[in-house]
N, CA, C and O atoms as a CHARMM CRD file, in Angstrom:
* protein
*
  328
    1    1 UNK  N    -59.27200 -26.13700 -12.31100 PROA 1      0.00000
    2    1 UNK  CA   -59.09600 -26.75000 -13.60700 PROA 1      0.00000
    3    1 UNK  C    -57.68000 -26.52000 -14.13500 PROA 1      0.00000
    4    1 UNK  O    -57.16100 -27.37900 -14.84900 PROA 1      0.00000
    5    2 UNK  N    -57.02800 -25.38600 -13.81100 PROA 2      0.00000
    6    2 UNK  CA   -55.85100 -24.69400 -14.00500 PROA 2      0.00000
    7    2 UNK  C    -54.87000 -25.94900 -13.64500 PROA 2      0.00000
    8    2 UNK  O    -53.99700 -26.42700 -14.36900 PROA 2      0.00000
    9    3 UNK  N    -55.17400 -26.27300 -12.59500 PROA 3      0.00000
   10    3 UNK  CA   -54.26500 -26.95700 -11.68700 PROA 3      0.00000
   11    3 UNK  C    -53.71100 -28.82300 -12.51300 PROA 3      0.00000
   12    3 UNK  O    -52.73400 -29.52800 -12.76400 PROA 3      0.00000
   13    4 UNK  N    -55.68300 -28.73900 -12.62700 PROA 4      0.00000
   14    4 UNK  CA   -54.95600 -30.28000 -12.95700 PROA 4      0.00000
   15    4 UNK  C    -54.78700 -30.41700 -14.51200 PROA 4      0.00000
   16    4 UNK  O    -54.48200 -31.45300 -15.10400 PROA 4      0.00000
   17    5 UNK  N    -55.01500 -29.29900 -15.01700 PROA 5      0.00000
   18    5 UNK  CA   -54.15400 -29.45600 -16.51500 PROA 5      0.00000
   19    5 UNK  C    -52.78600 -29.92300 -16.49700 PROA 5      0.00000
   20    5 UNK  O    -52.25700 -30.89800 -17.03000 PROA 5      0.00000
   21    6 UNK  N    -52.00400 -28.31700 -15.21600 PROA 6      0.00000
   22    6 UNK  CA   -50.86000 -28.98700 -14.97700 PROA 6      0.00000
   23    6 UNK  C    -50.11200 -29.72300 -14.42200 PROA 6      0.00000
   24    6 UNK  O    -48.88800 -29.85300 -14.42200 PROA 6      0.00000
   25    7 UNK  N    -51.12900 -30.33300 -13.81100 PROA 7      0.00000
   26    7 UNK  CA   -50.82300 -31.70500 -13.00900 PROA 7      0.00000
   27    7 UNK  C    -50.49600 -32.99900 -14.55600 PROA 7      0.00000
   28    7 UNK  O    -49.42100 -33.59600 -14.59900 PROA 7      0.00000
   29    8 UNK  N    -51.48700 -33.20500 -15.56000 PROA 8      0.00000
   30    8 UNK  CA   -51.59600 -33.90900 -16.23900 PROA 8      0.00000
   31    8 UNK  C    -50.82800 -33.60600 -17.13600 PROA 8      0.00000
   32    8 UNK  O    -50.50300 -34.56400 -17.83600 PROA 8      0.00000
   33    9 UNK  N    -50.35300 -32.54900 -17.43300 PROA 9      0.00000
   34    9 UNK  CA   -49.08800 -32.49000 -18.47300 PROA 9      0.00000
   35    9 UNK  C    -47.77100 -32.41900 -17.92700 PROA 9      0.00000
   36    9 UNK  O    -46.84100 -32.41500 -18.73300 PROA 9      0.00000
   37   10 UNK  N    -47.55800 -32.37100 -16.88900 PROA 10     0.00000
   38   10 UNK  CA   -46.42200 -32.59900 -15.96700 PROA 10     0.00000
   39   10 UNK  C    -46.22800 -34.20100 -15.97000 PROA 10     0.00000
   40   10 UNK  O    -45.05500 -34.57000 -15.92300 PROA 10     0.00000
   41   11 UNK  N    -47.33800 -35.32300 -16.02600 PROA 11     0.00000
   42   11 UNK  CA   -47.22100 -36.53500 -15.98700 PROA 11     0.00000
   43   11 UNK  C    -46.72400 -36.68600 -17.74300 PROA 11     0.00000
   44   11 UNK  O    -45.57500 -37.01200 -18.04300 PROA 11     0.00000
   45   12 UNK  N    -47.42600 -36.49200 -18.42300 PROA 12     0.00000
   46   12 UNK  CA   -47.50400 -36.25700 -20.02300 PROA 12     0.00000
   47   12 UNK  C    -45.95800 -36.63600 -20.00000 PROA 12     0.00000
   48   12 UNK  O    -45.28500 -37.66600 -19.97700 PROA 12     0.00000
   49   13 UNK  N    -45.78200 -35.46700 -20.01500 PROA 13     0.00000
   50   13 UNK  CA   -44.09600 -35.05000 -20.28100 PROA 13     0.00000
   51   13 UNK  C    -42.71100 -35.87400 -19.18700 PROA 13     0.00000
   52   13 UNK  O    -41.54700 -35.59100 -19.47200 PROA 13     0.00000
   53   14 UNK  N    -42.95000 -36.71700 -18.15900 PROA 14     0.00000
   54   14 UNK  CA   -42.91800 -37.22400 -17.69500 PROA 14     0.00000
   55   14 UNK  C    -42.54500 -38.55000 -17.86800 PROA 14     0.00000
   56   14 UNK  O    -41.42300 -38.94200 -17.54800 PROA 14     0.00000
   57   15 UNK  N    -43.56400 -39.41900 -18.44500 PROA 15     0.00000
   58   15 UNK  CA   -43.57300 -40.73500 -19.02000 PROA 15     0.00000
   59   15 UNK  C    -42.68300 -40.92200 -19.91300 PROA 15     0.00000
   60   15 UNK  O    -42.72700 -40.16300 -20.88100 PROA 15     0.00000
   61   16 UNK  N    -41.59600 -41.99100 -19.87000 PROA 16     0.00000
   62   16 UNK  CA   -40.91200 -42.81000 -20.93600 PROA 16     0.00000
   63   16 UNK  C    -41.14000 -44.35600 -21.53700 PROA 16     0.00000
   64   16 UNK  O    -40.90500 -45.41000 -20.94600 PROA 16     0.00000
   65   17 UNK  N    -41.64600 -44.18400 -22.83100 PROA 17     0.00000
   66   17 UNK  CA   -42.25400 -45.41000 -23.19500 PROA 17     0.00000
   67   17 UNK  C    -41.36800 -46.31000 -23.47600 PROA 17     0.00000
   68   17 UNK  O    -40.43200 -45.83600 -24.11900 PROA 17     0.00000
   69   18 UNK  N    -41.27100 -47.54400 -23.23100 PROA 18     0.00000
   70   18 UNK  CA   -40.05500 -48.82800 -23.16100 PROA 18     0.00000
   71   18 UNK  C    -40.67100 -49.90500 -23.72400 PROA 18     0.00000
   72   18 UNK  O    -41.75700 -50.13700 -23.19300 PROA 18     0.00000
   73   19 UNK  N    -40.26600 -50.91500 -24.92300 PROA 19     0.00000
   74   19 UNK  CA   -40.28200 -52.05500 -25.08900 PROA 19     0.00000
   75   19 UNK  C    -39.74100 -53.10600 -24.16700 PROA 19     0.00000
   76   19 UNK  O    -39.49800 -54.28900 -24.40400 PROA 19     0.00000
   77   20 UNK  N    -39.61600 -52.46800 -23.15000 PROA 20     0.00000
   78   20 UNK  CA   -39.13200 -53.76500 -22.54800 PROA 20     0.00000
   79   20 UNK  C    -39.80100 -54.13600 -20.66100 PROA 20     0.00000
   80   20 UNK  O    -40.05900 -53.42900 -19.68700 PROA 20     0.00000
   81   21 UNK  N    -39.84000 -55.43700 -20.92700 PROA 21     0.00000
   82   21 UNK  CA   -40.66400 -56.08600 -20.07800 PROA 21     0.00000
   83   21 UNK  C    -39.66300 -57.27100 -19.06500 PROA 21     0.00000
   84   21 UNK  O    -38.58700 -57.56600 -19.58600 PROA 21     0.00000
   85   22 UNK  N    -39.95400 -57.90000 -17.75700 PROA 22     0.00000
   86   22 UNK  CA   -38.86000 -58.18100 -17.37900 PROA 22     0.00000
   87   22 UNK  C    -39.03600 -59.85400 -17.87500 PROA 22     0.00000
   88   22 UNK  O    -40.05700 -60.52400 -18.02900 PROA 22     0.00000
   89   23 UNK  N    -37.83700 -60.14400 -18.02000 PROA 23     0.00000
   90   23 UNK  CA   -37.43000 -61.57300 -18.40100 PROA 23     0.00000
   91   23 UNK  C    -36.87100 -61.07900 -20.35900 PROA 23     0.00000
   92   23 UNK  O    -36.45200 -61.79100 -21.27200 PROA 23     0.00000
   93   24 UNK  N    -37.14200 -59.61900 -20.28100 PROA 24     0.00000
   94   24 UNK  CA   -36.45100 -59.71300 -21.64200 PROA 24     0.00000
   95   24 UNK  C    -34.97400 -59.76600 -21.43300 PROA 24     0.00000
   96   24 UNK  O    -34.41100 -60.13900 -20.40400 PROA 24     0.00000
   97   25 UNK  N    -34.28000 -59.24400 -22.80500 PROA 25     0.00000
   98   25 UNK  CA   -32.42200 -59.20600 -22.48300 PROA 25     0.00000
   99   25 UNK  C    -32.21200 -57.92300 -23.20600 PROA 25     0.00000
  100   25 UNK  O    -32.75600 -57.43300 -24.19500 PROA 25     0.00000
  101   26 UNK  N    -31.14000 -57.47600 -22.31700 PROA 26     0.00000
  102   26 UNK  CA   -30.44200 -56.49600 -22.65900 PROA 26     0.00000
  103   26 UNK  C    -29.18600 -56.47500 -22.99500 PROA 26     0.00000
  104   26 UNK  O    -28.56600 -57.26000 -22.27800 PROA 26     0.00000
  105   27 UNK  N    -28.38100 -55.83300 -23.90800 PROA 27     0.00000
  106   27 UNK  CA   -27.02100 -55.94600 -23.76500 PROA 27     0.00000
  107   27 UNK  C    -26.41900 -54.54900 -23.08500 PROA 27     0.00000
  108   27 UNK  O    -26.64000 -53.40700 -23.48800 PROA 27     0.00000
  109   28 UNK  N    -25.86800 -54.81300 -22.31900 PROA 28     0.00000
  110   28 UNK  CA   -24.57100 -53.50500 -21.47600 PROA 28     0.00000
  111   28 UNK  C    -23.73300 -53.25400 -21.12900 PROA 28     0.00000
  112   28 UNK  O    -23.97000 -54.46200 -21.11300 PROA 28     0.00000
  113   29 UNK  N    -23.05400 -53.01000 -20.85100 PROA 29     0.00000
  114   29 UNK  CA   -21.16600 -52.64800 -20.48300 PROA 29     0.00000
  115   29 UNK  C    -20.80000 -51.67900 -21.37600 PROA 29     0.00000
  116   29 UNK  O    -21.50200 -51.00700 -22.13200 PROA 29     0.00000
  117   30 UNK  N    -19.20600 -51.68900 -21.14100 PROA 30     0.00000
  118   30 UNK  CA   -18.94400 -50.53500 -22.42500 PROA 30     0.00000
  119   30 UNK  C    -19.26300 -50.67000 -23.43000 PROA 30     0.00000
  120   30 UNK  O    -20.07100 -49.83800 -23.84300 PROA 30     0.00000
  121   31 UNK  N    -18.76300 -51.91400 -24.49700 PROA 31     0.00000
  122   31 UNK  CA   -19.32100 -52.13300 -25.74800 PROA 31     0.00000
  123   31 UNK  C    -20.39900 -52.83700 -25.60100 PROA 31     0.00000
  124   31 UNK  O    -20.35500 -53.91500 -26.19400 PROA 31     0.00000
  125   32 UNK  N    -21.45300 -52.59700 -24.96700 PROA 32     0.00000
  126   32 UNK  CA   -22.68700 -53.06200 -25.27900 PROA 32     0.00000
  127   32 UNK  C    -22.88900 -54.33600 -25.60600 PROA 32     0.00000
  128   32 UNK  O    -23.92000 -54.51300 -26.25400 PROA 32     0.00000
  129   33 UNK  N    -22.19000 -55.37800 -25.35500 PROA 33     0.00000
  130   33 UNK  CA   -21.92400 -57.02900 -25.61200 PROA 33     0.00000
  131   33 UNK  C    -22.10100 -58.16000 -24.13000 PROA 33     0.00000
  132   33 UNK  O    -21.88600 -59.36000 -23.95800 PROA 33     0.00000
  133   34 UNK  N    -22.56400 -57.11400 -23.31600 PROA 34     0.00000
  134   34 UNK  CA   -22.66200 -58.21100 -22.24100 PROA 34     0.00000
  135   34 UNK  C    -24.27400 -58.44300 -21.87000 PROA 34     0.00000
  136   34 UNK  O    -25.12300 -57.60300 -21.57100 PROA 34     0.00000
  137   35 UNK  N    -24.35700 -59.55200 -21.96900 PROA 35     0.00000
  138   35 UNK  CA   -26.28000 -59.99300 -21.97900 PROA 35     0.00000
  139   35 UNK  C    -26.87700 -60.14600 -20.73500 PROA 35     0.00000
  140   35 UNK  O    -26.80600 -61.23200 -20.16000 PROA 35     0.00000
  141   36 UNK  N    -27.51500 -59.10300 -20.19800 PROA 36     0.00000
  142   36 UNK  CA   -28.32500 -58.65300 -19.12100 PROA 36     0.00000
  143   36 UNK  C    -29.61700 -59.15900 -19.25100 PROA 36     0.00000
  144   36 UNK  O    -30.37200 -58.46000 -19.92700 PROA 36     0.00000
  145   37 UNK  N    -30.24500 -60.57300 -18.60900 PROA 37     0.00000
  146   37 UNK  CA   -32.00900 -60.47900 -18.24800 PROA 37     0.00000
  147   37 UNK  C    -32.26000 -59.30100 -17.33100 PROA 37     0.00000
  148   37 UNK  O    -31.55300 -58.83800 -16.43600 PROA 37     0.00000
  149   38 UNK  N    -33.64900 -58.87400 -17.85800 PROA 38     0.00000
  150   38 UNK  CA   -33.87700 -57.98700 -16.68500 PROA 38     0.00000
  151   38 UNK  C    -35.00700 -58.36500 -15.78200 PROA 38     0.00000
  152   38 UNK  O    -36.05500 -58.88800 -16.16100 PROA 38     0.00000
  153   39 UNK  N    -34.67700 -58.03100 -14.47800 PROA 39     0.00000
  154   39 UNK  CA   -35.25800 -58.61900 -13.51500 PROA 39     0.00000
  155   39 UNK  C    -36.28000 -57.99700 -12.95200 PROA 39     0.00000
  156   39 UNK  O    -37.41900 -58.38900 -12.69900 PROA 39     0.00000
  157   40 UNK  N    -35.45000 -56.41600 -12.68700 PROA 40     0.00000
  158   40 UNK  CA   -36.14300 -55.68100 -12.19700 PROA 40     0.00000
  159   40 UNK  C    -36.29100 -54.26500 -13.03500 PROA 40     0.00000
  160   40 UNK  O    -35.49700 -53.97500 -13.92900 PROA 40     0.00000
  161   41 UNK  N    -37.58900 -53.26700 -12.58400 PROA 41     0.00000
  162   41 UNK  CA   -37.38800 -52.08300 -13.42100 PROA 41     0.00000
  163   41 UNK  C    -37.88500 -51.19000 -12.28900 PROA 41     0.00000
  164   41 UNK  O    -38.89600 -51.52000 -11.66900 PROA 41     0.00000
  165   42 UNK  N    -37.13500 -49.93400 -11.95400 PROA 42     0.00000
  166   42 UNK  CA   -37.60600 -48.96500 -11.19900 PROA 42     0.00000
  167   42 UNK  C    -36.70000 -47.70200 -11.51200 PROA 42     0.00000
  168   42 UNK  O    -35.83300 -47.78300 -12.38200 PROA 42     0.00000
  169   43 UNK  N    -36.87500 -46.72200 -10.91000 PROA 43     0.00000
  170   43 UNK  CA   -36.44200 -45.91700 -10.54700 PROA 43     0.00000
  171   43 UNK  C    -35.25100 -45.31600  -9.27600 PROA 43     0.00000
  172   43 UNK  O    -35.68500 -45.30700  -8.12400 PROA 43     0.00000
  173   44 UNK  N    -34.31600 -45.00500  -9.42100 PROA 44     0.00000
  174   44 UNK  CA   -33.63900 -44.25700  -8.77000 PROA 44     0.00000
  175   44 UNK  C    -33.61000 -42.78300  -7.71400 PROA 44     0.00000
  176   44 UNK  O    -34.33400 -41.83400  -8.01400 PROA 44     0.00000
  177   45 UNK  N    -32.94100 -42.74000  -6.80100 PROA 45     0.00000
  178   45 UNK  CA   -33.37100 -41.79500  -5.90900 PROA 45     0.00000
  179   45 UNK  C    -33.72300 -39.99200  -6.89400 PROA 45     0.00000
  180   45 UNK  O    -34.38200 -38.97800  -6.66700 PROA 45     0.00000
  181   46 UNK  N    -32.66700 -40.57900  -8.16700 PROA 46     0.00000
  182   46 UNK  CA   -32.74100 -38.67900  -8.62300 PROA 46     0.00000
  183   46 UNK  C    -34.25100 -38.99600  -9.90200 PROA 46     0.00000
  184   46 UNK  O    -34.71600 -38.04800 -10.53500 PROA 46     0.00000
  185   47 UNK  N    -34.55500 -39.79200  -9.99200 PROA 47     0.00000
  186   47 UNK  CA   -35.88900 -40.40000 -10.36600 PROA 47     0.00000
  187   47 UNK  C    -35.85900 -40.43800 -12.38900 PROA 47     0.00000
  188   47 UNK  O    -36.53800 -39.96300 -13.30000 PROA 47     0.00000
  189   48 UNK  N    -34.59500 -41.33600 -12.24000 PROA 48     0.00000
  190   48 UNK  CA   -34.31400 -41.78700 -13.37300 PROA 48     0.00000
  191   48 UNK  C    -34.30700 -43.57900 -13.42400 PROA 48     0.00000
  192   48 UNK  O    -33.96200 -44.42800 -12.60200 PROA 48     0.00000
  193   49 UNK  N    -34.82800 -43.64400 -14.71500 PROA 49     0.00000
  194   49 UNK  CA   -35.31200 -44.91000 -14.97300 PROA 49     0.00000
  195   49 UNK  C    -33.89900 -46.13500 -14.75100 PROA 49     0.00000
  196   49 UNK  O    -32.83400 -45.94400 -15.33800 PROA 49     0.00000
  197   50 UNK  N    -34.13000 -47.42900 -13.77700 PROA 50     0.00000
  198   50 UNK  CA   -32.97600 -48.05800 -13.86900 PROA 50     0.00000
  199   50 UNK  C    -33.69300 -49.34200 -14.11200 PROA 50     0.00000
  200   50 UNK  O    -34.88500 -49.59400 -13.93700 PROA 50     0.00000
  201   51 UNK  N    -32.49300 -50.29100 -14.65800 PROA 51     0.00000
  202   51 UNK  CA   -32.70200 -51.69600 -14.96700 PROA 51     0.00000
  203   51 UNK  C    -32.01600 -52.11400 -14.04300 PROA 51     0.00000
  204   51 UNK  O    -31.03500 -51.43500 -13.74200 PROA 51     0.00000
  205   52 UNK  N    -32.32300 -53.50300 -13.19600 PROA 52     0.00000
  206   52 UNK  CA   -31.77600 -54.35900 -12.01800 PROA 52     0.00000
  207   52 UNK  C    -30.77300 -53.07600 -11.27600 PROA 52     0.00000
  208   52 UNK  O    -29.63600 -53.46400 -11.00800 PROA 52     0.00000
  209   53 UNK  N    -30.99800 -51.99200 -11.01700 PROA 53     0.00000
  210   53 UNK  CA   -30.46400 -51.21200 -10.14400 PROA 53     0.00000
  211   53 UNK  C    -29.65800 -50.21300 -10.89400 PROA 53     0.00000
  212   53 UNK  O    -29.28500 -49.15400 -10.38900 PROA 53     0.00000
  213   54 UNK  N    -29.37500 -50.61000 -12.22200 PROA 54     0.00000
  214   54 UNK  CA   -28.44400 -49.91300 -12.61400 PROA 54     0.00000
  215   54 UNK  C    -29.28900 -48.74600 -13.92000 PROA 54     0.00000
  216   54 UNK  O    -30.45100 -48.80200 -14.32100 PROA 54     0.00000
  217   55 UNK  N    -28.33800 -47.90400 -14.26000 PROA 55     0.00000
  218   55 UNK  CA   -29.14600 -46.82300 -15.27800 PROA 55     0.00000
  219   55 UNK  C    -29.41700 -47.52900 -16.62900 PROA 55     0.00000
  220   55 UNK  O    -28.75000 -48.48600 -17.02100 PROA 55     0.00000
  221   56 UNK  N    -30.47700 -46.96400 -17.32800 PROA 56     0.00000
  222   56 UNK  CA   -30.58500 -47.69800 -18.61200 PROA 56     0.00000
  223   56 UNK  C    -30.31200 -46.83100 -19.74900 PROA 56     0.00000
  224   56 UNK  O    -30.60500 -46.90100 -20.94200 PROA 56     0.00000
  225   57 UNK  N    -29.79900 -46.16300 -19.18400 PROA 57     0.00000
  226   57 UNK  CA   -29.27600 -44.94000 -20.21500 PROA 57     0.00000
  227   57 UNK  C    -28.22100 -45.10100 -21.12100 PROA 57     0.00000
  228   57 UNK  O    -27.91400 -44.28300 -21.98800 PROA 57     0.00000
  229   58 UNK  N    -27.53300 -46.44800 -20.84900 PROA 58     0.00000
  230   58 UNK  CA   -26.65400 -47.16400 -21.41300 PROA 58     0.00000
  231   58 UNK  C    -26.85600 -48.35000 -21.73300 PROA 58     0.00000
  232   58 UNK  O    -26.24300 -49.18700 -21.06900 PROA 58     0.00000
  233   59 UNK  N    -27.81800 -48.86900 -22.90500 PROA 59     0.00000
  234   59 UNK  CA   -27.89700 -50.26100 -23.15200 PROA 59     0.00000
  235   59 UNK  C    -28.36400 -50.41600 -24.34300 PROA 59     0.00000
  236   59 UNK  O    -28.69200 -49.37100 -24.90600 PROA 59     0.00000
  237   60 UNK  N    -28.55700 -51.76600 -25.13900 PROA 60     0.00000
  238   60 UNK  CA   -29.33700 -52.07800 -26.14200 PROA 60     0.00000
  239   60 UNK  C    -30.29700 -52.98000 -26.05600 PROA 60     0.00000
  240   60 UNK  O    -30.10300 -53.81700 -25.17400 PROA 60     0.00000
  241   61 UNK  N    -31.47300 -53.11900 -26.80400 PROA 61     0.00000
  242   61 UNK  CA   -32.45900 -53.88100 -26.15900 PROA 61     0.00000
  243   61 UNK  C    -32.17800 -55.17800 -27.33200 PROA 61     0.00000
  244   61 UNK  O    -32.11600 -54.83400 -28.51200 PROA 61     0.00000
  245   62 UNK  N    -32.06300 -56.19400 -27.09600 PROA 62     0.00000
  246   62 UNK  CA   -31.55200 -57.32100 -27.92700 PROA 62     0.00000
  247   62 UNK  C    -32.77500 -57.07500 -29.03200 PROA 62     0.00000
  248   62 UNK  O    -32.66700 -56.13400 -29.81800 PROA 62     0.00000
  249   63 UNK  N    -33.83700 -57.86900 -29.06500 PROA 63     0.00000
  250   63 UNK  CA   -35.08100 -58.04700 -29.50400 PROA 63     0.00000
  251   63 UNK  C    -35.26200 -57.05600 -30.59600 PROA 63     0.00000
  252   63 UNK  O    -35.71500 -57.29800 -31.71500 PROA 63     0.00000
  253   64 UNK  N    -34.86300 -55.93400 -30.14600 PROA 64     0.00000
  254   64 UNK  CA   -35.05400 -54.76600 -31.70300 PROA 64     0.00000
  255   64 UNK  C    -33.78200 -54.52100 -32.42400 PROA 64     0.00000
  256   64 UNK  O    -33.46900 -53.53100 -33.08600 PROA 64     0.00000
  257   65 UNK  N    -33.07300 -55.64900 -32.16800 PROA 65     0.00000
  258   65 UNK  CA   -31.32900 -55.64800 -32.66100 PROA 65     0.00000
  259   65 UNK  C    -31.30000 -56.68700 -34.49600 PROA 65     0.00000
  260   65 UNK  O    -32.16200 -57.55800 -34.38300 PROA 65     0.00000
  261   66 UNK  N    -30.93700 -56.74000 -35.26400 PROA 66     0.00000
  262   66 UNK  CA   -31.00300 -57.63100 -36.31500 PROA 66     0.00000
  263   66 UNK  C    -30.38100 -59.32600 -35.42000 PROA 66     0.00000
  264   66 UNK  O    -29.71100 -59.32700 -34.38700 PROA 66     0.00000
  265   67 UNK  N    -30.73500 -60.29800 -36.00200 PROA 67     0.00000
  266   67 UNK  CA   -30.37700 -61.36500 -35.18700 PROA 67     0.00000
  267   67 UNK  C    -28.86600 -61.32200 -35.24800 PROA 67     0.00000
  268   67 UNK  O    -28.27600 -61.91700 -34.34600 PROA 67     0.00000
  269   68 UNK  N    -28.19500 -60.74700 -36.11900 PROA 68     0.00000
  270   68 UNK  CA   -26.78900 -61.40500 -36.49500 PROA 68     0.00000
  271   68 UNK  C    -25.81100 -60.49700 -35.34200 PROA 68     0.00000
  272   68 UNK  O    -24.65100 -60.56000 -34.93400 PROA 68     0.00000
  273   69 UNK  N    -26.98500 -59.65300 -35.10000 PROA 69     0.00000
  274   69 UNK  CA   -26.20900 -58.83400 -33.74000 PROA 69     0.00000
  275   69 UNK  C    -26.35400 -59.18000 -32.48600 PROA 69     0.00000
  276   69 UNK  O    -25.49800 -58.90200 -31.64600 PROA 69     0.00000
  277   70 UNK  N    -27.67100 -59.95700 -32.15100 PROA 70     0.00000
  278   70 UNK  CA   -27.82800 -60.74700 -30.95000 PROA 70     0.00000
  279   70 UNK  C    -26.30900 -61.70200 -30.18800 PROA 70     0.00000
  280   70 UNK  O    -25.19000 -62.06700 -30.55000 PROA 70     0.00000
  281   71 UNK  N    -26.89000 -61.74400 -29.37000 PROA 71     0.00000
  282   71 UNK  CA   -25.20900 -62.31500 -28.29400 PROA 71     0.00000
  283   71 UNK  C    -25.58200 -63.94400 -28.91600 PROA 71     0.00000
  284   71 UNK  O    -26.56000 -64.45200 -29.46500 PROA 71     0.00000
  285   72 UNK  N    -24.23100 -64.41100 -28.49500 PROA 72     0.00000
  286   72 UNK  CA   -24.03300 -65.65200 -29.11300 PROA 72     0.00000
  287   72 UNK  C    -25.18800 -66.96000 -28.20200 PROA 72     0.00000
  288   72 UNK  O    -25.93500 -67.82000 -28.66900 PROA 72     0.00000
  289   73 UNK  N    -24.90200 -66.61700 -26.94100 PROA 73     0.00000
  290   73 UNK  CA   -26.00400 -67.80200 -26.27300 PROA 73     0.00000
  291   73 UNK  C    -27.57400 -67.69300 -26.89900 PROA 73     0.00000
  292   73 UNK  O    -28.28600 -68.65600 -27.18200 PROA 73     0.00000
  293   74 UNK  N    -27.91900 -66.27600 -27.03800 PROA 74     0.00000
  294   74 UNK  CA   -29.52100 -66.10800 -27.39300 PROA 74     0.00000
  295   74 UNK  C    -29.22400 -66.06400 -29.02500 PROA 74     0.00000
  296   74 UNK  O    -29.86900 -65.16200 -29.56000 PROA 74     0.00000
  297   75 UNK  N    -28.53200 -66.70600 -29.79200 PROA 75     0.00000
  298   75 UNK  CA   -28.56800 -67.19700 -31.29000 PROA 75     0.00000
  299   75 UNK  C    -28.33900 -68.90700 -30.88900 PROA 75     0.00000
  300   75 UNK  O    -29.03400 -69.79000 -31.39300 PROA 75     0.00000
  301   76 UNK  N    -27.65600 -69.06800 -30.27300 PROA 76     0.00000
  302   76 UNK  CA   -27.85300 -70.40700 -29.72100 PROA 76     0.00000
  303   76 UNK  C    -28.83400 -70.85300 -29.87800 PROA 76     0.00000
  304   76 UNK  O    -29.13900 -71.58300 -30.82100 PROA 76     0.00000
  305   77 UNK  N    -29.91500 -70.31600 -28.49600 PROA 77     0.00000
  306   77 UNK  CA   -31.33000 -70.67200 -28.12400 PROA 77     0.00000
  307   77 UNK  C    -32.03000 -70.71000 -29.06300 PROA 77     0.00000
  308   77 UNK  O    -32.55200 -71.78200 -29.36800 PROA 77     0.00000
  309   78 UNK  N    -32.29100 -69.39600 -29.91800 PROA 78     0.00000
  310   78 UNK  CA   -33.11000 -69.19900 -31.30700 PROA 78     0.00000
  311   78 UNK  C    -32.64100 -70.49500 -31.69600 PROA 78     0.00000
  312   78 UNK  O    -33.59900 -71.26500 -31.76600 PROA 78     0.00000
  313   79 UNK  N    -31.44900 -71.09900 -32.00300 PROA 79     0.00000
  314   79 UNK  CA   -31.60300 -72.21200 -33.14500 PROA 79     0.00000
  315   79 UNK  C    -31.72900 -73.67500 -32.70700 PROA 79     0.00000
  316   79 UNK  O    -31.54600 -74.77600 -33.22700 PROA 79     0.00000
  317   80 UNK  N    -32.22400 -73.07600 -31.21400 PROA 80     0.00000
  318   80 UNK  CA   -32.48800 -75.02600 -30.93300 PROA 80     0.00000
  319   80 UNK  C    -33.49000 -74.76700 -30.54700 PROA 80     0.00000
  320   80 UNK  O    -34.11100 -75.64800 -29.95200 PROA 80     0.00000
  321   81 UNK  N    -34.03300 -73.55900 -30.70300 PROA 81     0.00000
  322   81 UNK  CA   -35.68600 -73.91800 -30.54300 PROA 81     0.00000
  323   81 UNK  C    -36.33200 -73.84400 -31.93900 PROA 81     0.00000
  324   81 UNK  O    -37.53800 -74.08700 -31.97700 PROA 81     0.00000
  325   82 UNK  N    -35.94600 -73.65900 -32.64900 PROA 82     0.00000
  326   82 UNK  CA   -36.40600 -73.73600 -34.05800 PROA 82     0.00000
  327   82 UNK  C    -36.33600 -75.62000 -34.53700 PROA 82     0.00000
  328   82 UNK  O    -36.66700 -75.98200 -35.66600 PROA 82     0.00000
């Protein structure tokens, strides 16, 4: 019983919860202005979370951004689909 307590809080502590799902957008680069779909989501060999291969330890997730901060093509889209 010992065991799989700490089996299950080892996962616990473990898990990082993400709003994001693939076909959303991201922004990344240095200033955070370049608009990334994401394609893919996995992990890395040192078993840190990456987006399309790369780390996500550096990004913004558009969608929880105010619109006026969104990139210019996805204010575009918003206003011709409206």
């Amino acid at each position: 019983m010992k065991h799989l307590r700490q089996y299950i809080r080892g996962l616990l502590l473990e898990s990082i919860a993400l709003d994001i799902e693939i076909g959303d957008i991201v922004l990344t680069g240095k200033f955070k202005n370049k608009r990334t779909v994401v394609k893919s989501i996995s992990k890395d060999e040192y078993g840190h979370p990456t987006i399309n291969g790369k780390s996500i330890l550096k990004f913004k997730i558009e969608k929880q951004l105010p619109k006026k901060k969104w990139s210019a093509k996805s204010r575009e889209e918003l206003s011709k689909g409206l």
